[in-house]
OpenMM code with the backbone's topology and positions (N, CA, C; nanometers):
from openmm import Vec3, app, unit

residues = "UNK UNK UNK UNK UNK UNK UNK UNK UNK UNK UNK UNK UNK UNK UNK UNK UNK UNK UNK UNK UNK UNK UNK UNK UNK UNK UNK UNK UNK UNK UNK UNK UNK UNK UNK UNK UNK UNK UNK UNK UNK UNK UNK UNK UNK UNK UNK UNK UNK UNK UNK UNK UNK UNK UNK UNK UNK UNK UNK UNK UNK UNK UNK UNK UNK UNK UNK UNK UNK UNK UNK UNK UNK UNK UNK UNK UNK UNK UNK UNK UNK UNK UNK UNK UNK UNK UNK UNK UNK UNK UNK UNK UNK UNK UNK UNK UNK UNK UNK UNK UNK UNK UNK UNK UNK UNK UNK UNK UNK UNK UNK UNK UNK UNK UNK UNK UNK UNK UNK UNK UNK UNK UNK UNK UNK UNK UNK UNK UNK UNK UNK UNK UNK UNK UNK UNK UNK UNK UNK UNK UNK UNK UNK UNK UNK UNK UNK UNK UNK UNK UNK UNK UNK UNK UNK UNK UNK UNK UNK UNK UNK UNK UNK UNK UNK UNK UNK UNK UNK UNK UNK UNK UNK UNK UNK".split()
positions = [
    Vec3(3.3160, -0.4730, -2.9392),
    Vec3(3.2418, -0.5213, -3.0534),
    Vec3(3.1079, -0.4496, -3.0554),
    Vec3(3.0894, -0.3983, -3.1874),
    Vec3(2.9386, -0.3118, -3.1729),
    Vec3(2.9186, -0.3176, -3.3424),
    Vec3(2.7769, -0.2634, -3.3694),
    Vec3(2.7205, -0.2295, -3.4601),
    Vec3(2.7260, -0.0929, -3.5066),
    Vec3(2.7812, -0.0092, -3.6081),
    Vec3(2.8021, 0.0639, -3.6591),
    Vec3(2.7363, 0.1527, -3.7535),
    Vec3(2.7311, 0.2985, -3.7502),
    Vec3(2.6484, 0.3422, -3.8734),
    Vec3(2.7255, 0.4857, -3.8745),
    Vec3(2.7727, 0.4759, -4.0132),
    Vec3(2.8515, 0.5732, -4.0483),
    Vec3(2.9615, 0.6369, -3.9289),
    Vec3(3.0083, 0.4955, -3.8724),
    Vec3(3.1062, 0.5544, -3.7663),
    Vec3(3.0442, 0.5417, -3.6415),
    Vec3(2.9418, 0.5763, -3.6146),
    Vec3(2.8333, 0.5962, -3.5223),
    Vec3(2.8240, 0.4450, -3.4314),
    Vec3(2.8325, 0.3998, -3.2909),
    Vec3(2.8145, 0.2699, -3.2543),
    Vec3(2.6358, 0.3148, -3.2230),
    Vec3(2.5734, 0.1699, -3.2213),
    Vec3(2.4032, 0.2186, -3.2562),
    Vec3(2.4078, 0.0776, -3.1252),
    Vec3(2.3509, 0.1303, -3.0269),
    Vec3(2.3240, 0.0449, -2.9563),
    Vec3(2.2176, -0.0752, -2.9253),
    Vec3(2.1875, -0.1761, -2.9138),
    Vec3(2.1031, -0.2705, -2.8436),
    Vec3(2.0111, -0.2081, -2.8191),
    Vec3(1.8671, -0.1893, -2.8216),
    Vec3(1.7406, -0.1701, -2.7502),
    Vec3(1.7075, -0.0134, -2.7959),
    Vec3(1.7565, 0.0441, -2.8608),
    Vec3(1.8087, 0.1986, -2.8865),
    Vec3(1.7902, 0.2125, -3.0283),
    Vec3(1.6817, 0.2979, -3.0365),
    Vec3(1.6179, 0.3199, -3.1525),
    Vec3(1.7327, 0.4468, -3.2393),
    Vec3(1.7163, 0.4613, -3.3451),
    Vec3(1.8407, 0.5068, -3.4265),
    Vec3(1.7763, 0.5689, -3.5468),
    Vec3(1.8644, 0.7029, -3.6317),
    Vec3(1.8163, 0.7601, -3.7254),
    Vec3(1.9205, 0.7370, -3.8289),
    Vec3(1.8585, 0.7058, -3.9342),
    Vec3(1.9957, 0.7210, -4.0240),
    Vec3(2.0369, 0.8455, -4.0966),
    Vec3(2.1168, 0.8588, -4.2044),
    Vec3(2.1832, 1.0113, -4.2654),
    Vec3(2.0264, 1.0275, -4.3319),
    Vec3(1.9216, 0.9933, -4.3763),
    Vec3(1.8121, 1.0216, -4.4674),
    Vec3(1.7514, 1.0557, -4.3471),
    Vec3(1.7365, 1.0520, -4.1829),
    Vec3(1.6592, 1.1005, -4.1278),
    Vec3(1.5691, 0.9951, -4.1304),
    Vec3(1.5651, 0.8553, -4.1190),
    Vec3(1.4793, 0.7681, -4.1507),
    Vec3(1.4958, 0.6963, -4.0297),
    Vec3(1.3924, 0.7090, -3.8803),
    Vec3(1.3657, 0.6548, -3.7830),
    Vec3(1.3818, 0.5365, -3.7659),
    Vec3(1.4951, 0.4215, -3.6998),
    Vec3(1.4771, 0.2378, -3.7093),
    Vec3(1.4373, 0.2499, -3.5976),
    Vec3(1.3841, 0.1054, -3.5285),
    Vec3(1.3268, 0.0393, -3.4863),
    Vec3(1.4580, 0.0149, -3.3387),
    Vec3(1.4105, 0.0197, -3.1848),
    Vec3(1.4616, -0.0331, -3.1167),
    Vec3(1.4786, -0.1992, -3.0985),
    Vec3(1.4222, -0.2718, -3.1780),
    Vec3(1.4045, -0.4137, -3.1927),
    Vec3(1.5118, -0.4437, -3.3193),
    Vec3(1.5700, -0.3189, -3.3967),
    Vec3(1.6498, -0.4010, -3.4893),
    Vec3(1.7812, -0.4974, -3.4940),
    Vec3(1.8393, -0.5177, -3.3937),
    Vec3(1.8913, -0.6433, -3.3645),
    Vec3(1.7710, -0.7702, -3.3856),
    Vec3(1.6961, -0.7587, -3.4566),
    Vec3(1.6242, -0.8735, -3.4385),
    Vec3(1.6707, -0.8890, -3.6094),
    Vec3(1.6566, -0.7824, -3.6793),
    Vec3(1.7154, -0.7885, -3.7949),
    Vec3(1.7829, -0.8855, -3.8510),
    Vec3(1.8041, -0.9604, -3.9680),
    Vec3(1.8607, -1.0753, -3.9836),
    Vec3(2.0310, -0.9637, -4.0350),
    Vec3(2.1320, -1.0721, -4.1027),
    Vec3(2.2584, -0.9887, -4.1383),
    Vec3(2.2394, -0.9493, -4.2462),
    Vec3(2.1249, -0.9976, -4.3461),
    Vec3(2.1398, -0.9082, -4.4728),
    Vec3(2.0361, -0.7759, -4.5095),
    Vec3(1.9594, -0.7712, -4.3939),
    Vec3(1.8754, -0.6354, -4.3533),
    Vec3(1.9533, -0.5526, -4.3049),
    Vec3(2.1052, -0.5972, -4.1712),
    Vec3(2.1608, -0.4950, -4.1443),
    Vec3(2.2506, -0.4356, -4.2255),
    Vec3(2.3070, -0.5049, -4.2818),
    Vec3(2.4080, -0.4431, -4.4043),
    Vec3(2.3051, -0.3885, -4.5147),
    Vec3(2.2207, -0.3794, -4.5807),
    Vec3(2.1325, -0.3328, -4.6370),
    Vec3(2.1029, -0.1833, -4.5915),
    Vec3(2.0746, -0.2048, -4.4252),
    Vec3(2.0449, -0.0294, -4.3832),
    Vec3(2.1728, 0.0047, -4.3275),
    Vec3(2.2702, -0.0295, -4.3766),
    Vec3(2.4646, 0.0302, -4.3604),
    Vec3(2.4755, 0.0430, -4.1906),
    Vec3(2.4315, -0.0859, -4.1411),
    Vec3(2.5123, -0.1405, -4.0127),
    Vec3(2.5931, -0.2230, -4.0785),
    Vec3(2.7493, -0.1902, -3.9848),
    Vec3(2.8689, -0.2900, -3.9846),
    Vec3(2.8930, -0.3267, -3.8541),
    Vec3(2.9323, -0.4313, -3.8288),
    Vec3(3.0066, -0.5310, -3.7138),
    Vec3(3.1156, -0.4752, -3.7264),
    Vec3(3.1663, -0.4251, -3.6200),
    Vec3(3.3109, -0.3805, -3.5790),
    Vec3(3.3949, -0.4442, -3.4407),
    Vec3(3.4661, -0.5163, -3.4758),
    Vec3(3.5516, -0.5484, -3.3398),
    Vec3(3.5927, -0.5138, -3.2902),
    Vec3(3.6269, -0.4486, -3.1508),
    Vec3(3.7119, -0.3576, -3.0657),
    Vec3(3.8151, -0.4564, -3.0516),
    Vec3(3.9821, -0.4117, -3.0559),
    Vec3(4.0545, -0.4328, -3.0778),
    Vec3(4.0975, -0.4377, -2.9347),
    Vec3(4.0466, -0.2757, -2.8366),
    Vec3(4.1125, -0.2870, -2.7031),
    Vec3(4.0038, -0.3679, -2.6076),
    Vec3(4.0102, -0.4322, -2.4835),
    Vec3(3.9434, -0.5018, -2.4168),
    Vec3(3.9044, -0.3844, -2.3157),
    Vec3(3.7853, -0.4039, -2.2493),
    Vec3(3.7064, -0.3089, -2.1655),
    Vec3(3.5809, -0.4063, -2.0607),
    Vec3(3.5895, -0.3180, -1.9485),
    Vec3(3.5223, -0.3868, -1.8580),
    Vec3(3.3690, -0.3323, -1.8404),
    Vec3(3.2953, -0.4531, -1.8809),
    Vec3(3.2018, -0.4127, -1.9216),
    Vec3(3.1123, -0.3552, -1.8086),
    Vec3(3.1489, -0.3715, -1.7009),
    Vec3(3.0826, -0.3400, -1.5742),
    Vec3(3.0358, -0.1684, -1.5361),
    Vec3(3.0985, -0.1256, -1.6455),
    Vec3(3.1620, 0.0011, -1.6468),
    Vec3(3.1828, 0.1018, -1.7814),
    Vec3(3.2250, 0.0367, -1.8672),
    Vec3(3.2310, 0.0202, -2.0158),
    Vec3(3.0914, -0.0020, -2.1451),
    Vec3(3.0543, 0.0677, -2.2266),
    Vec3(2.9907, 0.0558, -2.3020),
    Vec3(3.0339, -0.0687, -2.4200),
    Vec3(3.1747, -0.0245, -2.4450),
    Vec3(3.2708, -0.0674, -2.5178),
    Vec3(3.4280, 0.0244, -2.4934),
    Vec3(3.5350, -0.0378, -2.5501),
    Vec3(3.6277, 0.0828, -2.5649),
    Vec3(3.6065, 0.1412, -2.5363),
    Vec3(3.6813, 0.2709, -2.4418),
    Vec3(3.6396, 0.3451, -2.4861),
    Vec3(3.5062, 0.4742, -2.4362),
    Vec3(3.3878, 0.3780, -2.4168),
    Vec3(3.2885, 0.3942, -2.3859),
    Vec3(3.2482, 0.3932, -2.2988),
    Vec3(3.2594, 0.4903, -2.1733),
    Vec3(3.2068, 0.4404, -2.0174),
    Vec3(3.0009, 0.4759, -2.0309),
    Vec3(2.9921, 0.4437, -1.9507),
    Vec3(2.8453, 0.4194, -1.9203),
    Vec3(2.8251, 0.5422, -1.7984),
    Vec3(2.7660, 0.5652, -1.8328),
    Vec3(2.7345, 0.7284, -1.7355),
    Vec3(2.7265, 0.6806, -1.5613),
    Vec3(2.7204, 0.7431, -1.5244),
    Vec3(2.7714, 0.7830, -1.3439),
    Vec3(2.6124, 0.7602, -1.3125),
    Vec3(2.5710, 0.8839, -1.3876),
    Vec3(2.3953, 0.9414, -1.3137),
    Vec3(2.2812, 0.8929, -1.3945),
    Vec3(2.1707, 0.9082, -1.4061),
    Vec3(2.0666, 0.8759, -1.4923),
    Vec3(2.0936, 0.9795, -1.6381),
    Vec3(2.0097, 0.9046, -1.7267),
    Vec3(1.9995, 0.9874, -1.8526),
    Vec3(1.8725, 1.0204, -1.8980),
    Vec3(1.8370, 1.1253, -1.9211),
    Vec3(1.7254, 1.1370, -1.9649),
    Vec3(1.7135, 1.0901, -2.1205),
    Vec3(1.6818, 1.0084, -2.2003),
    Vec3(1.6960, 0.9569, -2.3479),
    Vec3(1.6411, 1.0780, -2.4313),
    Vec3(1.7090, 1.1300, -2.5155),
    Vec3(1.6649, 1.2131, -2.6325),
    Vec3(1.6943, 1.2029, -2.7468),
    Vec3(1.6184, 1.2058, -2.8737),
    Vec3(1.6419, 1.1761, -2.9955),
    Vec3(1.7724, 1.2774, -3.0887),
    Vec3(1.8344, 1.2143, -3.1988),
    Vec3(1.9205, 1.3122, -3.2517),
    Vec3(1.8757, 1.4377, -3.2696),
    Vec3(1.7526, 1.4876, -3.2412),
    Vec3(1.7445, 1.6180, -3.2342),
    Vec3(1.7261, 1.7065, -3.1129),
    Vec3(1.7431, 1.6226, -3.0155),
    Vec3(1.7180, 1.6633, -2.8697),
    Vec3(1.5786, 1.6891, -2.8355),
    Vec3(1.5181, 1.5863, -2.8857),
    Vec3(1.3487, 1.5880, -2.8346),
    Vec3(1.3368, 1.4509, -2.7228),
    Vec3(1.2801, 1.4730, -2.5838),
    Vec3(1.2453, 1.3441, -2.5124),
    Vec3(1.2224, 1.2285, -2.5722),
    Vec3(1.2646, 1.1233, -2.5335),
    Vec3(1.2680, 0.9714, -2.6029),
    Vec3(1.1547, 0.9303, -2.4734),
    Vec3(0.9807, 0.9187, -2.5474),
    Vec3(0.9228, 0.8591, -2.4389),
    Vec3(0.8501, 0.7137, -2.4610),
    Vec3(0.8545, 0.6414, -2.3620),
    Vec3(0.7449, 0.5359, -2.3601),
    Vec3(0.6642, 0.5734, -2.4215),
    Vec3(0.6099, 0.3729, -2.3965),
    Vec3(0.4440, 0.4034, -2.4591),
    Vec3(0.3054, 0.5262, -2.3380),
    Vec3(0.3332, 0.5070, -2.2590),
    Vec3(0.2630, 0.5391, -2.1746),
    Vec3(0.3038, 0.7710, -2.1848),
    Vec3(0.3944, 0.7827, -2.2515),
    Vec3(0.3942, 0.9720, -2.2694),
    Vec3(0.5128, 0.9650, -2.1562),
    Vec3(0.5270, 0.8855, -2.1178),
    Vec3(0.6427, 0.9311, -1.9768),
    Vec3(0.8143, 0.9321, -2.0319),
    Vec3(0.8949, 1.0259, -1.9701),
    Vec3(1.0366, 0.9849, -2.0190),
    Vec3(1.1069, 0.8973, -2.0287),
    Vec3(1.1656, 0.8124, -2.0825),
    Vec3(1.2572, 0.7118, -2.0598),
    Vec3(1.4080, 0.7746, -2.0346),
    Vec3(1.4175, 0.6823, -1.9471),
    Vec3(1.5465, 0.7215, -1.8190),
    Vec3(1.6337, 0.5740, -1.8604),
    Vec3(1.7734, 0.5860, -1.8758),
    Vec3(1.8674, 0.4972, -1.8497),
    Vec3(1.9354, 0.5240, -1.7828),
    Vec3(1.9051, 0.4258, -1.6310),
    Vec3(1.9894, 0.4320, -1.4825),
    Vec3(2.1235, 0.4204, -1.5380),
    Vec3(2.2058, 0.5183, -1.4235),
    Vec3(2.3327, 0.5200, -1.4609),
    Vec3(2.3611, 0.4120, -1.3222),
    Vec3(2.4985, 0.3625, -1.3776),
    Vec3(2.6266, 0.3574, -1.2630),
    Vec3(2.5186, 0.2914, -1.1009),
    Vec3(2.5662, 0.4882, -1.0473),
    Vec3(2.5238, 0.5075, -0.9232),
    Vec3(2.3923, 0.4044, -0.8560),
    Vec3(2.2967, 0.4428, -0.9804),
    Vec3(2.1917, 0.3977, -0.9587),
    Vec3(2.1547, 0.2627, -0.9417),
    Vec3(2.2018, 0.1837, -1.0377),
    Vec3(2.1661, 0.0509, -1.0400),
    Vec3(2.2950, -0.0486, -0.9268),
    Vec3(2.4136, 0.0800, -0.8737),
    Vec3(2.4857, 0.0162, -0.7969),
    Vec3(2.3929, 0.0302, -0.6155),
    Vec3(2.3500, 0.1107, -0.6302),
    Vec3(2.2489, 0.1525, -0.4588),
    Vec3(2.1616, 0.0534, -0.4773),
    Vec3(2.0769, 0.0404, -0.6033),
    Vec3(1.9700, -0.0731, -0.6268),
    Vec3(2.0365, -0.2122, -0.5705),
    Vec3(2.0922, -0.2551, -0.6124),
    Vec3(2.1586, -0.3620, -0.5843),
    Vec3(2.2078, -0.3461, -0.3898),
    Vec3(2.3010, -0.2808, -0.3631),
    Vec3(2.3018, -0.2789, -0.2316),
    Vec3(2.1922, -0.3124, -0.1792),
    Vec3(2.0856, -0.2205, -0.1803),
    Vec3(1.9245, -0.2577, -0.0995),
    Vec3(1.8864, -0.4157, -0.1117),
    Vec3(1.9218, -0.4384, -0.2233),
    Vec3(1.8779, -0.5833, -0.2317),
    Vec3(1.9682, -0.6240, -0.1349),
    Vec3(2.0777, -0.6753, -0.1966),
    Vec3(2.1703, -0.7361, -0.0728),
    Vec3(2.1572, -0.7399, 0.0675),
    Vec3(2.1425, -0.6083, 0.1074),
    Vec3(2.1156, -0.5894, 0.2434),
    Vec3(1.9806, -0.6425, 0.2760),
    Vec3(1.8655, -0.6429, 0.2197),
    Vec3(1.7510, -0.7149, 0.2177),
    Vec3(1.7553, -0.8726, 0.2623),
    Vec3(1.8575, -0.9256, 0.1770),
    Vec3(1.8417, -1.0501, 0.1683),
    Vec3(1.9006, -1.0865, 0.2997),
    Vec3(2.0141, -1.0184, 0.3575),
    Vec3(2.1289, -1.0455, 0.4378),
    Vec3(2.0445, -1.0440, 0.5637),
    Vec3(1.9131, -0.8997, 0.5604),
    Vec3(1.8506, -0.8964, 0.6747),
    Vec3(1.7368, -1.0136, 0.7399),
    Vec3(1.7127, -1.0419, 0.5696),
    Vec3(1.5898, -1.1297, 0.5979),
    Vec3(1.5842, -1.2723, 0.6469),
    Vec3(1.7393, -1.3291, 0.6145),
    Vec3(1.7743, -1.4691, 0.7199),
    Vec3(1.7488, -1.4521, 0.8939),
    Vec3(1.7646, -1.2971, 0.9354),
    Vec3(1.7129, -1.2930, 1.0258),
    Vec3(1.5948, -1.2442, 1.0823),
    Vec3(1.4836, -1.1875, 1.0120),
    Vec3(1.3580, -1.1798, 0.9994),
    Vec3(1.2755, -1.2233, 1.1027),
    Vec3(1.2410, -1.3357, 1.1085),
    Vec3(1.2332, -1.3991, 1.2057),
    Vec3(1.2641, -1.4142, 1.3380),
    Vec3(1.3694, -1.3603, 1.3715),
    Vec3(1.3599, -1.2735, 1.5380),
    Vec3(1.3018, -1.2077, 1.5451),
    Vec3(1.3074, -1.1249, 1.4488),
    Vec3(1.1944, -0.9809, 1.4443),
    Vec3(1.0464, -0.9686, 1.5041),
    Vec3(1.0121, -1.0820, 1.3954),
    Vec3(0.8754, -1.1177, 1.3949),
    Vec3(0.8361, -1.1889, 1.5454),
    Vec3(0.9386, -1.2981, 1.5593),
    Vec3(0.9126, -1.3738, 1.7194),
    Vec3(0.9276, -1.2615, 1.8458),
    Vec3(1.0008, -1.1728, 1.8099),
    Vec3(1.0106, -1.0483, 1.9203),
    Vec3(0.8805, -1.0239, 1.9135),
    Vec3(0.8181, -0.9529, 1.8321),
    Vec3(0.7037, -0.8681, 1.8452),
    Vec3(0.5689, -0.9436, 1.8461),
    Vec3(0.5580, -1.0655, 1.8211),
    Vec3(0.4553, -1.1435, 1.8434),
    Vec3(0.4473, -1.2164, 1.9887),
    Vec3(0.6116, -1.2399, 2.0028),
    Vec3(0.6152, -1.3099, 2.1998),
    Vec3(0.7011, -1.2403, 2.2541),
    Vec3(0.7126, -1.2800, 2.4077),
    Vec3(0.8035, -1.2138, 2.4840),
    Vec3(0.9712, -1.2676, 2.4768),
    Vec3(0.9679, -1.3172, 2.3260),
    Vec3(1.1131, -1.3965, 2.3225),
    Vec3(1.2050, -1.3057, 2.2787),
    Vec3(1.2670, -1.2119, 2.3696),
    Vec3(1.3820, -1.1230, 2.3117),
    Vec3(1.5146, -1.1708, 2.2034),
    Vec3(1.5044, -1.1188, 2.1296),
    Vec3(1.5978, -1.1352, 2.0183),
    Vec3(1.7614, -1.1513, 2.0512),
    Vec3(1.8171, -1.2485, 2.0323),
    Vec3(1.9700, -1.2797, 2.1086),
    Vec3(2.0494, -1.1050, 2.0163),
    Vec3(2.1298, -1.0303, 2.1451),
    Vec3(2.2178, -0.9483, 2.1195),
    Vec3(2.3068, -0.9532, 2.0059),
    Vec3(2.3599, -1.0624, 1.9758),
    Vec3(2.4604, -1.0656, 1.8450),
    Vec3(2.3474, -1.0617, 1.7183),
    Vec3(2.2529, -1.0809, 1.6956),
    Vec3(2.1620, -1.0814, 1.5479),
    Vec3(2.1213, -0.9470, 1.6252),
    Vec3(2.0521, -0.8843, 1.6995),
    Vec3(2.0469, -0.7301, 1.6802),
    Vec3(2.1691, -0.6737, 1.6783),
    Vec3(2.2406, -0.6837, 1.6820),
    Vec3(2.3949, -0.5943, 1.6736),
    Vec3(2.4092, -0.6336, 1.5195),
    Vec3(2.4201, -0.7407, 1.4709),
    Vec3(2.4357, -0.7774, 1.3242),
    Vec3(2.3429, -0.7127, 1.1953),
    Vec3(2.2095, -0.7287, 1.2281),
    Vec3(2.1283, -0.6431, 1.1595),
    Vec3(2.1709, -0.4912, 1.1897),
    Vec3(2.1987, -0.4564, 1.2829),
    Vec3(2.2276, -0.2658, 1.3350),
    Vec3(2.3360, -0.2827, 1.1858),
    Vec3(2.4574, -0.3792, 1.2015),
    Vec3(2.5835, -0.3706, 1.1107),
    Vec3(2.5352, -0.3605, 1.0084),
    Vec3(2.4800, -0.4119, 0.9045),
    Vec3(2.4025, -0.4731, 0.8015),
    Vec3(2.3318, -0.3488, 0.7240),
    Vec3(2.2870, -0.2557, 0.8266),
    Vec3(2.2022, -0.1106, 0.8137),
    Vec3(2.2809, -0.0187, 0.7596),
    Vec3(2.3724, -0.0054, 0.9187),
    Vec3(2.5107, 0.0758, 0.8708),
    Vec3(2.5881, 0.0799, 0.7355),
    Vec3(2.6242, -0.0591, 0.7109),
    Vec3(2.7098, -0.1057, 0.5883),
    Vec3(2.6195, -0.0801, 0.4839),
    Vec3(2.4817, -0.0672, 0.4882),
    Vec3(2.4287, -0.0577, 0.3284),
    Vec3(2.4239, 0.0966, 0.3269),
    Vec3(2.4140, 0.1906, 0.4431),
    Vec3(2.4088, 0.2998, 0.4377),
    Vec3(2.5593, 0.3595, 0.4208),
    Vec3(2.6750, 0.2783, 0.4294),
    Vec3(2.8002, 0.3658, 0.3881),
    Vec3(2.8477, 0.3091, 0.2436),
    Vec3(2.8145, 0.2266, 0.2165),
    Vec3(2.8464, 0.1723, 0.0819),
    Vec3(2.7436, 0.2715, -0.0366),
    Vec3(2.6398, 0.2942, 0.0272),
    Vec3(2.5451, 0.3943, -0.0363),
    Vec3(2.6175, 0.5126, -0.0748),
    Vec3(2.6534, 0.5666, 0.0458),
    Vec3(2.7201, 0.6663, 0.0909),
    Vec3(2.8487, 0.6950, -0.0223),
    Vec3(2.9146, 0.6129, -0.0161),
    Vec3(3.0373, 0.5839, -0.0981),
    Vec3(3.0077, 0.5823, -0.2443),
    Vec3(2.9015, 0.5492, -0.2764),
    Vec3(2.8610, 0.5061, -0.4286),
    Vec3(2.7951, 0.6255, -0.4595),
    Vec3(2.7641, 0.7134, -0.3797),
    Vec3(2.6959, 0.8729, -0.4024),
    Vec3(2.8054, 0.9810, -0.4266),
    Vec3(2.9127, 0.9544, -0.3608),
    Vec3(3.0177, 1.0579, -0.3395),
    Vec3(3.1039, 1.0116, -0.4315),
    Vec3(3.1137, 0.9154, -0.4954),
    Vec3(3.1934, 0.8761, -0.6314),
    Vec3(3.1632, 0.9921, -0.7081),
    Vec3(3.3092, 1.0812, -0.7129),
    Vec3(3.3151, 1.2074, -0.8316),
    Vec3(3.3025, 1.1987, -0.9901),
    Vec3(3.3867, 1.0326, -1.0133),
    Vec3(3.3835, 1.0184, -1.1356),
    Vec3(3.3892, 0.8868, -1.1726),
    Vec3(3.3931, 0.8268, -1.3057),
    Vec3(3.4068, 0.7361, -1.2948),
    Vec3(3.5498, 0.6419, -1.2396),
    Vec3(3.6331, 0.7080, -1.2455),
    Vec3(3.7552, 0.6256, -1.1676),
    Vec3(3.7457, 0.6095, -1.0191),
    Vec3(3.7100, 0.6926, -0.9705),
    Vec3(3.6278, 0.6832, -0.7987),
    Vec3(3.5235, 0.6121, -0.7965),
    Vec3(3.4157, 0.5538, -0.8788),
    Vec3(3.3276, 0.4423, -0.8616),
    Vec3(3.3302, 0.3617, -0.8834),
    Vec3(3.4966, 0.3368, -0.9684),
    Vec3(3.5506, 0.1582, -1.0150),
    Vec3(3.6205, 0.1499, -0.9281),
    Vec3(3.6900, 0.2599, -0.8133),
    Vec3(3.7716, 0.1841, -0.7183),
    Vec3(3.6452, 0.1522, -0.6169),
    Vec3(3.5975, 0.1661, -0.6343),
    Vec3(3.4510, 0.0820, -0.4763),
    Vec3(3.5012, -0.0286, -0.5068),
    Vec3(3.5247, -0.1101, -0.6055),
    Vec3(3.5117, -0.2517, -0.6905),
    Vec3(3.6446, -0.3299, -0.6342),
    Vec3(3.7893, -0.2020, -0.6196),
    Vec3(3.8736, -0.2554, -0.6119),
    Vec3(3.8522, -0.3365, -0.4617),
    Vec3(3.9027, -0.4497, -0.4603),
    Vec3(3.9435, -0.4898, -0.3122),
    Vec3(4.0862, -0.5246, -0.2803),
    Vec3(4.1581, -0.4882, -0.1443),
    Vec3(4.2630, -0.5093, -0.1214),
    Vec3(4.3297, -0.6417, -0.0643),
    Vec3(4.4215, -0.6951, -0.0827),
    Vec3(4.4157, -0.8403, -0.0470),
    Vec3(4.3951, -0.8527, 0.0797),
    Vec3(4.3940, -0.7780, 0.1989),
    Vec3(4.3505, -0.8530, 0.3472),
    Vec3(4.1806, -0.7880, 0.3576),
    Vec3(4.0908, -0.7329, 0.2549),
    Vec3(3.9678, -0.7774, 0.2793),
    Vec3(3.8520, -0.7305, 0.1584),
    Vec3(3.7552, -0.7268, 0.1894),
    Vec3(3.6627, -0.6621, 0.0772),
    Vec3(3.6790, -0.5424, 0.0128),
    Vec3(3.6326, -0.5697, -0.1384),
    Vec3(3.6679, -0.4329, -0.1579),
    Vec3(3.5169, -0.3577, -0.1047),
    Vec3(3.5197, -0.2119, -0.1252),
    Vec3(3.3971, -0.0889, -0.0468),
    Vec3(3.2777, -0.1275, -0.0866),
    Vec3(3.2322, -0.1596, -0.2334),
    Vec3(3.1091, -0.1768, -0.2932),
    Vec3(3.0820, -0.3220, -0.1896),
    Vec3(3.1630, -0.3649, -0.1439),
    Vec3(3.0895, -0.5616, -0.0726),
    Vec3(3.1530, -0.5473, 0.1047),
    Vec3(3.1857, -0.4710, 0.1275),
    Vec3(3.2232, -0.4531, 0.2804),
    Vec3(3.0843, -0.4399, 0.4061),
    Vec3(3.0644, -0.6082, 0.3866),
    Vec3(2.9457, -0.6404, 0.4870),
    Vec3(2.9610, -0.7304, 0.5992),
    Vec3(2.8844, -0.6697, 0.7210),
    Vec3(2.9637, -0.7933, 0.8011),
    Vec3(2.9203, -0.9118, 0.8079),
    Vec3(3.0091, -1.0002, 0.9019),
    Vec3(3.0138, -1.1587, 0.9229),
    Vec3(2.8868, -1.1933, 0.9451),
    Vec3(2.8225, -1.2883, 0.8947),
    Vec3(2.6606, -1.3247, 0.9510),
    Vec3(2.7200, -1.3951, 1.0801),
    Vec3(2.5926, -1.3917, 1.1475),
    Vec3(2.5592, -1.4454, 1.2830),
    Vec3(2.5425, -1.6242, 1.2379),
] * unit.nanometer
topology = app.Topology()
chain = topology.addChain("A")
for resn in residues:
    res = topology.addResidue(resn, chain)
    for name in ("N", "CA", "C"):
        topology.addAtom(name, app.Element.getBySymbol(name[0]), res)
């Protein structure tokens, strides 16, 4: 399901030119329905189903790598500030996420950390072996999400097999 212009799907947040060369507004989804049909947006239903995880629409995959944004004439699409605007691909916002995870996973144990280096209370062997795991696993899932060739190699990270995680979530057992 998308918004349409002369065939064209015009995305969410994504500023747009029409056939007159007449610059809209990245806010025009705010547009009511008789402004968009007025500037010849149509509502179109996709007929085939698509995963949006991955998917723009139909059809439509969502890029692997970053994009640099450029206008229909191939001029930089920049912020307010003169700088480029970039839409993280894929890869990117899938490593982002790992770091977090692994962050969070590390930070229940934090606190040994801190009691190590403030007293002489050595940290029990299984939570340093677990955090070591925790390191590892965000660094091969990284790993894995870098070396994805295409997009069918970065939707199987996703797949999981029935006796365990699939690659993108293969973390170990907490302590």
């Amino acid at each position: 399901m998308a918004y349409k212009y002369s065939g064209r799907i015009i995305r969410a947040g994504k500023a747009w030119k029409d056939n007159d060369g007449i610059q809209h507004p990245s806010n025009w989804m705010l547009w009511d329905d008789g402004t968009k049909a007025a500037k010849g947006l149509v509502w179109e239903d996709d007929a085939a189903s698509f995963d949006g995880r991955f998917y723009w629409s139909a059809g439509v995959p969502k890029s692997l790598d970053d994009v640099n944004e450029v206008d229909e004439d191939n001029n930089p699409v920049l912020d307010a500030d003169g700088q480029q605007v970039v839409t993280k691909g894929l890869k990117t916002n899938a490593i982002e996420l790992v770091k977090r995870q692994a962050g969070d996973k590390l930070a229940a144990t934090d606190w040994y950390v801190i009691r190590e280096t403030e007293t002489t209370v050595v940290m029990p062997d299984s939570v340093a072996a677990y955090r070591a795991a925790v390191r590892n696993a965000s660094g091969d899932i990284e790993a894995a999400i870098t070396a994805a060739a295409d997009l069918d190699a970065f939707m199987a990270l996703y797949a999981a097999p029935e006796d365990g995680n699939a690659p993108i979530n293969d973390w170990p057992e907490e302590v």
